[in-house]
N, C-alpha and C positions, 0 to 999 in steps of 0.2 A: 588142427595141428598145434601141437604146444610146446613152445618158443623154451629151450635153455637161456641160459644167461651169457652162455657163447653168442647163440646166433642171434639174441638180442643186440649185442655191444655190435657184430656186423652189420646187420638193418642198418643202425643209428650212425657209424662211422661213413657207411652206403649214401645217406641223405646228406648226414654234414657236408661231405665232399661234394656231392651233386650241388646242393644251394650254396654254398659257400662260393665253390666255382663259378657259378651263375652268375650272381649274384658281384662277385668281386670284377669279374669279363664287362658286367652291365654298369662298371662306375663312368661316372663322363669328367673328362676333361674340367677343373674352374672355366665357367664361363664358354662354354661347349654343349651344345645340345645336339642329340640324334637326328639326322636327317634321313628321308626313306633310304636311302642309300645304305646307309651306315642298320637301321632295324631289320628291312626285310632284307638284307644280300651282306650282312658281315662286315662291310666295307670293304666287300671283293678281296677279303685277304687271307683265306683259309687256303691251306696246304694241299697236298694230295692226301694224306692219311687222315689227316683231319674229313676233308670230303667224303673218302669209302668211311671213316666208321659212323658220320652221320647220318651215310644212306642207310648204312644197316641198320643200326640204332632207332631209328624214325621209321623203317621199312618190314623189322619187326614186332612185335605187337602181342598183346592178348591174345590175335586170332589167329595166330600162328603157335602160342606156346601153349595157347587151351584150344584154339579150334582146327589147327591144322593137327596136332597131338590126335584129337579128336577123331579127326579124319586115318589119322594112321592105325586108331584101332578101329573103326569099323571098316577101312579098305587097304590100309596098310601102305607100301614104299611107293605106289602108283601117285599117291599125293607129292612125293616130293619134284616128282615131274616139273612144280610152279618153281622150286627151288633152284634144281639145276638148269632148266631152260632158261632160267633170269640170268645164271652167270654169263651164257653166251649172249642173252640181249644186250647185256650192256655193255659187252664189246660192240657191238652193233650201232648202238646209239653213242656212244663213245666215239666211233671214226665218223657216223655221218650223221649225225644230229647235233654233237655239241660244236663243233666249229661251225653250223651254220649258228646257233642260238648265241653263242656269243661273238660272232662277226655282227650282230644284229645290235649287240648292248643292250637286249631286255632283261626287262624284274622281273614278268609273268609270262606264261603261254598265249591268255588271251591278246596280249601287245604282238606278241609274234603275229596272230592270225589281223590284225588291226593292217599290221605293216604290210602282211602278205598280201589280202584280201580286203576288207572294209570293215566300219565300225559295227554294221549289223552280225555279224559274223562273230564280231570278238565279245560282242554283249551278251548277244544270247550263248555262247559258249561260257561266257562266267557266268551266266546267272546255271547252268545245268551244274557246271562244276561245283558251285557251291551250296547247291540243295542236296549233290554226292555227295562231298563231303562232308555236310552239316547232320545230313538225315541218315546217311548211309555207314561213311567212316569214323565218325568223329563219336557217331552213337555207339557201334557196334565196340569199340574201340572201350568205352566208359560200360557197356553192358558185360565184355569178356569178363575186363580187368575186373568188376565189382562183383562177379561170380567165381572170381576165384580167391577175392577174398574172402568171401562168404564161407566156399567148401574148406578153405586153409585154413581160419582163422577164426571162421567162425563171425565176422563183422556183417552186419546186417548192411543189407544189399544196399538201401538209401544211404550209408552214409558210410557205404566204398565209393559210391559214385562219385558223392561231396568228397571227402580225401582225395581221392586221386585228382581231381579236377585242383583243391587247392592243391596241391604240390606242385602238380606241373605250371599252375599261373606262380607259386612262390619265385621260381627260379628262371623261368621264361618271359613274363607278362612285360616287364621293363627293359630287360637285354635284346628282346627280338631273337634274329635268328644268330644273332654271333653269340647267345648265355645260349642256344638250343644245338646249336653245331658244336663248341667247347666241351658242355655240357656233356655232349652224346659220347666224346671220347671215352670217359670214364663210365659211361651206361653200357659203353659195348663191349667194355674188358670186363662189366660185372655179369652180362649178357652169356657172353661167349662162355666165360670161364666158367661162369656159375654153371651152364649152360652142360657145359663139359663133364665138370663135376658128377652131376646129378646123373646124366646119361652114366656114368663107369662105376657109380653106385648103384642104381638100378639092376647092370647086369653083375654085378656082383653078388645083390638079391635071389636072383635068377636063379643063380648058377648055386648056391648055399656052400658047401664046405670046397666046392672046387672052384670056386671064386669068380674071377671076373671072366676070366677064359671059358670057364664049366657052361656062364649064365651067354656068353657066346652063341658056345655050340646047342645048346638047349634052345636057344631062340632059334635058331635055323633048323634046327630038328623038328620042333612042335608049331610052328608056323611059317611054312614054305610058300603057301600063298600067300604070305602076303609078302612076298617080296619081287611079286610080278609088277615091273614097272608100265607094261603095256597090259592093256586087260581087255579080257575076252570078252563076247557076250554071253550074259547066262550065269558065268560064272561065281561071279563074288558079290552076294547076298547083302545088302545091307538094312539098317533101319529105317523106315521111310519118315520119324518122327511123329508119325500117326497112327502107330502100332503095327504098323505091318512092315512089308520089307522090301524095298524095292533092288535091283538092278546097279552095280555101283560104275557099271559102261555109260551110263545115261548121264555121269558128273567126269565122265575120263574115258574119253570115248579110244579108244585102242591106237590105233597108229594117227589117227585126227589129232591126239597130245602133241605128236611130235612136229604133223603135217599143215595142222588147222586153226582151228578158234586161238589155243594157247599164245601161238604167235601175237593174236591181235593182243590178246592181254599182256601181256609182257610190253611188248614194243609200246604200247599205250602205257603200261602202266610207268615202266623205267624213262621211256623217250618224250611223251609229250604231257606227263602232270606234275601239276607244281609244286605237289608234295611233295616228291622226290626230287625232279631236276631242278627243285631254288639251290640246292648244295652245290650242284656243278656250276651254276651261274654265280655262287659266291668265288668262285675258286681265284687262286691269283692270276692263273693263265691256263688257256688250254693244254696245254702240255700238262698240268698239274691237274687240271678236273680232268683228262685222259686216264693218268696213272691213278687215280681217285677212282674211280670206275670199275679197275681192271682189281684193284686192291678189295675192292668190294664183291666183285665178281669169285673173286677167292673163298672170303669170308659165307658166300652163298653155298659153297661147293659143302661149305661144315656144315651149316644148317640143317640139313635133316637130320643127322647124327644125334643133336640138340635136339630138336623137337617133333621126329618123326619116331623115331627109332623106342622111344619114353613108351609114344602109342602102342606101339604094337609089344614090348613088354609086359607093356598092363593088360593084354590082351592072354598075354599067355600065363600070365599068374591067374587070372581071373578063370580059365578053362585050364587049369591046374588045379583050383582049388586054392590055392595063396592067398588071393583075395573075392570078398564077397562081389557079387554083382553090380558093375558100379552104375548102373541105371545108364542115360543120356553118355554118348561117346566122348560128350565134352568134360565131364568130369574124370577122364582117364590122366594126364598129366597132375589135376589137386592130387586125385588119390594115390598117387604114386609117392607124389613129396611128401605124404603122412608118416610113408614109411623109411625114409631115411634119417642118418643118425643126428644127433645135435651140433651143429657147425657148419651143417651140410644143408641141415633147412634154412638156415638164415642166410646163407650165400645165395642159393636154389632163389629162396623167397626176395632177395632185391635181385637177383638176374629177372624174374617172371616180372618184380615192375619198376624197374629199368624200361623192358620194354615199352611196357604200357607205357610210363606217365615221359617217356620219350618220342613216342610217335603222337600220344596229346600234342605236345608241345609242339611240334612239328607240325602236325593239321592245323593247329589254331594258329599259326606264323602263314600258315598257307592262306588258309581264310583268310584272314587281316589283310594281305598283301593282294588277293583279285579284287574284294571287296574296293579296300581302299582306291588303290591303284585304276581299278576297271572301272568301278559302279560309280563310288563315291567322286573322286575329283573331276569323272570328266563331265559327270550326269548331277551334280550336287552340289560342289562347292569350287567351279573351277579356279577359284584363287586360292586353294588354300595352300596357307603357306608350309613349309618342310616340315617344322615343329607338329604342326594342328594335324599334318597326316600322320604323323605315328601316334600321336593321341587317338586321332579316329581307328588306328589298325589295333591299340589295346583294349580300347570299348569292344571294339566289335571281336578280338577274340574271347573276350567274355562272354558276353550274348549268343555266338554261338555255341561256348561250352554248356549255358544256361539253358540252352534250347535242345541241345542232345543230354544231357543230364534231365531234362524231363520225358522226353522220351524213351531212353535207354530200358527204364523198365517193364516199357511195353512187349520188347522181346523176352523175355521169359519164358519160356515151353521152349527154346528154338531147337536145334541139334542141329550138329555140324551150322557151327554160326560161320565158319570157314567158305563154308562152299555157300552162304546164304548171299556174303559180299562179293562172291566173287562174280553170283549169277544178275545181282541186280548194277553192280559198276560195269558187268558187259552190255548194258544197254547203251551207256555213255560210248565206251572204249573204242567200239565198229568203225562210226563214225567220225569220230575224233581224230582216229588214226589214219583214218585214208583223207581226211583232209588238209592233216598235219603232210604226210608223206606224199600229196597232189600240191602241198604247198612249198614244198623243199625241190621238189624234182620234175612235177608237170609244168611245164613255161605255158599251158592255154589256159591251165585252171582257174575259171571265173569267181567270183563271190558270189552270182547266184547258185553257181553250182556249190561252193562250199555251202551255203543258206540251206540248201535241198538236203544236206545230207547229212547237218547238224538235225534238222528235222527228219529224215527219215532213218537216223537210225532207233531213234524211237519207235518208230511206227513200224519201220518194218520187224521191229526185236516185241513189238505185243502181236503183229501177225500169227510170227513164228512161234511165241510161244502157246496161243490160246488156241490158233486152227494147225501145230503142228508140236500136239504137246510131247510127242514121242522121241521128238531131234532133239540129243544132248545138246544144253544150253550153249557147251563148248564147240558143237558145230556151227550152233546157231548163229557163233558172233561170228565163223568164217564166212557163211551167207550172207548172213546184213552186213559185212567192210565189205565184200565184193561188189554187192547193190550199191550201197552210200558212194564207194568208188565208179564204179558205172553212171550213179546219176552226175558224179563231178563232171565225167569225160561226154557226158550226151548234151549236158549244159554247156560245155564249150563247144564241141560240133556245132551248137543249132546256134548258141552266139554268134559263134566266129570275132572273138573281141581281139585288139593287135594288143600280141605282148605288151607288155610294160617291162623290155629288159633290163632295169635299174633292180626289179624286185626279185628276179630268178640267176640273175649272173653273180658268180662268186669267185673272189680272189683265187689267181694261180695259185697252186700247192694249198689251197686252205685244208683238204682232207688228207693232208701227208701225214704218217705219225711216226713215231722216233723207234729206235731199236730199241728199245726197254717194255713199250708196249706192246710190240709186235713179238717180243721171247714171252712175254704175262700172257699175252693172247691164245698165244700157242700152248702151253702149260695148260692153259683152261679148257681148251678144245680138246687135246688129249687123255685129261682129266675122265672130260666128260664119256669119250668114248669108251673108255676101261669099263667106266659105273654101267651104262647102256649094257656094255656086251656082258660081264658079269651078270644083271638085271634083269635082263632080257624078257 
């Protein structure tokens, strides 16, 4: 891709702002030092808009603007399924998840399971989340962003990875999560808009002298499969990465999207990980992390628009003739941005990392904060004082960037890097999630039973995949939550332990919510039915 002197002077106006921001959010008081309060959670003082644009902000990514792209050319609208079924989780986890997480006053998730359950429970849950995180997202995350500079830019892969990694420490490392929430404001209007941009130039591409409408109806004309939101067996072909082709029902099993595994991932992903839910726990009040939620949930509804729709363009210029064969599915969104005009690439180009070098930032605040918070103080240094723990939470978000920046380039050959995260965080997610939702709503739920099924959603998620390699991965996590929930509920039958009603009763009207959320709510649900029945 080669940079005019327009979308040069955007890039650089793009960064100024982002670190400047940072940067100016992360000054401290004379005589004033950070305490965990104030690094990992904001100082509890973000807004509702503030909230939804940091979930978005942090929530998309490289593998959503190169790897779910990706996925929309070789399977098309069926991926954005992840998209809009998030907008209704988190009205979900909106009414009945955040008024219990903050009637509670936690920093992390693992403290929630501490309170609910016991210290064995909350340990080994951070220690799974953070080899997620560190091995899973935080790489994948450094591997997208660093292959798209490569195919854009042309910057050798080792030292996109180094780039983005400094960037996102320049403006986050010292502020914590109130330079990464501020921050994300201005990442999700360069995100979105860019985002916009690019998509209405693309079909304008399309469409050649009859413009943006022409390149419309041309997409819907010369690719109608791929606008099947549910998908059949048999039907739609894809690359298996290994040169052959497999099945694309085996990553989006047909009405199981709607019915099944998805659920677990959503609900897991928006309601009980700290990547995402530390934003609602900064919020200044529940009513504001509510309408933060529901503002977000909006912002999802556009999203594939952004980075679905790119896909399956590239799809059709490429079986047009437009463009040459772009190899791997995940190079369908670079090669798209080649082709659009000068002004367009350098908006395009800080929307794609925005994303990135804001969901970095974001993992590595998450890191810091189980780390610190979980492992470190209770198991390491239990005096340490306020100060020493935000120091120990900026070490450690380095080291873990240091340690997925060494690995990131081990992924290399991957394709569809989208669906690679999505199959290995549902080994976590099963589990996690029925023991999150046995610990909000079952009064017998024991701590060996949660113990049982932090461990077996492992085990039973390698059963499933090695003696039953044919069940899409996304059935597979509806099997393993039902199991991991089942061992919750046989561990308390064969206990029989007496409630502890102090930990399961909660304040009258705690899950009320105002009429402003309840008309957003509704908006979003209707939303969604139009797209479905259109989609179908």
């Amino acid at each position: 891709m080669k940079f005019g002197l327009l979308d040069t002077l955007i890039f650089v106006v793009y960064c100024v702002l982002v670190v400047g921001l940072g940067l100016w959010v992360s000054r401290e008081k004379k005589g004033v030092k950070k305490n965990a309060k104030d690094y990992f959670l904001a100082s509890k003082a973000l807004p509702w808009w503030a909230v939804g644009a940091s979930l978005i902000a942090s929530n998309i990514s490289a593998e959503q603007f190169i790897g779910m792209s990706g996925s929309g050319y070789a399977i098309g609208m069926g991926i954005a399924s992840y998209e809009f079924m998030a907008a209704l989780t988190l009205i979900i986890v909106a009414m009945f998840f955040l008024p219990i997480y903050l009637h509670r006053g936690i920093y992390t998730m693992p403290q929630f399971l501490e309170q609910r359950f016991d210290k064995r429970v909350k340990t080994l849950m951070a220690i799974f989340w953070l080899l997620v995180f560190i091995f899973v997202n935080l790489t994948s995350i450094l591997y997208l962003g660093a292959l798209a500079l490569e195919n854009m830019m042309g910057v050798d892969f080792l030292w996109g990875v180094i780039g983005l990694a400094v960037f996102a420490l320049m403006y986050s490392l010292y502020g914590g999560l109130k330079a990464v929430a501020w921050t994300d404001v201005i990442q999700v209007v360069f995100l979105i808009g860019g985002g916009l941009v690019t998509t209405y130039v693309a079909f304008d591409l399309l469409g050649g002298d009859a413009g943006f409408i022409g390149g419309v109806k041309e997409l819907a004309a010369k690719a109608p499969e791929k606008f099947d939101m549910i998908l059949e067996k048999g039907v739609h072909m894809i690359p298996d990465g290994e040169g052959g082709l497999k099945d694309a029902y085996t990553d989006l099993p047909g009405l199981g999207v709607l019915i099944g595994g998805l659920w677990v991932a959503n609900l897991y992903y928006w309601g009980c990980n700290q990547y995402i839910i530390q934003r609602a726990l900064a919020s200044k009040s529940l009513d504001q992390a509510q309408k933060g939620l529901v503002f977000a949930g909006f912002l999802k509804l556009l999203l594939p628009f952004i980075i679905v729709i790119p896909g399956i363009i590239c799809f059709v210029m490429v079986k047009d003739g437009m463009l040459p064969d772009i190899g791997k599915s995940d190079n369908a969104y670079p090669t798209l941005l080649n082709m659009v005009p000068t002004g367009v690439k350098g908006l395009a180009f800080a929307a794609l990392v925005a994303a990135i070098v804001s969901s970095l930032a974001s993992m590595m605040n998450s890191i810091s904060s189980i780390f610190t918070l979980d492992i470190y103080k209770p198991y390491i240094n239990k005096n340490a004082s306020e100060t020493h723990i935000v120091t120990v939470g900026r070490i450690s978000s380095v080291v873990a960037l240091i340690i997925a920046g060494c690995i990131a380039p081990m992924l290399v050959g991957l394709d569809q890097a989208f669906q690679y995260i999505q199959e290995f965080t549902g080994f976590v997610s099963p589990g996690a999630l029925a023991i999150f939702l046995a610990g909000f709503f079952y009064k017998k739920a024991t701590s060996n039973g949660a113990l049982a099924a932090a461990i077996g959603t492992f085990v039973f998620s390698l059963i499933f995949k090695f003696a039953f390699p044919t069940v899409p991965f996304m059935d597979r996590m509806a099997y393993v939550f039902l199991l991991c929930f089942a061992l919750i509920v046989l561990f308390a039958l064969i206990e029989k332990k007496p409630v502890n009603t102090e930990n399961v009763t909660y304040p009258k009207g705690l899950f009320k919510t105002t009429t402003a959320f309840k008309i957003g709510s509704l908006l979003i649900v209707a939303i969604l039915v139009v797209l479905y029945a259109i989609w179908w």
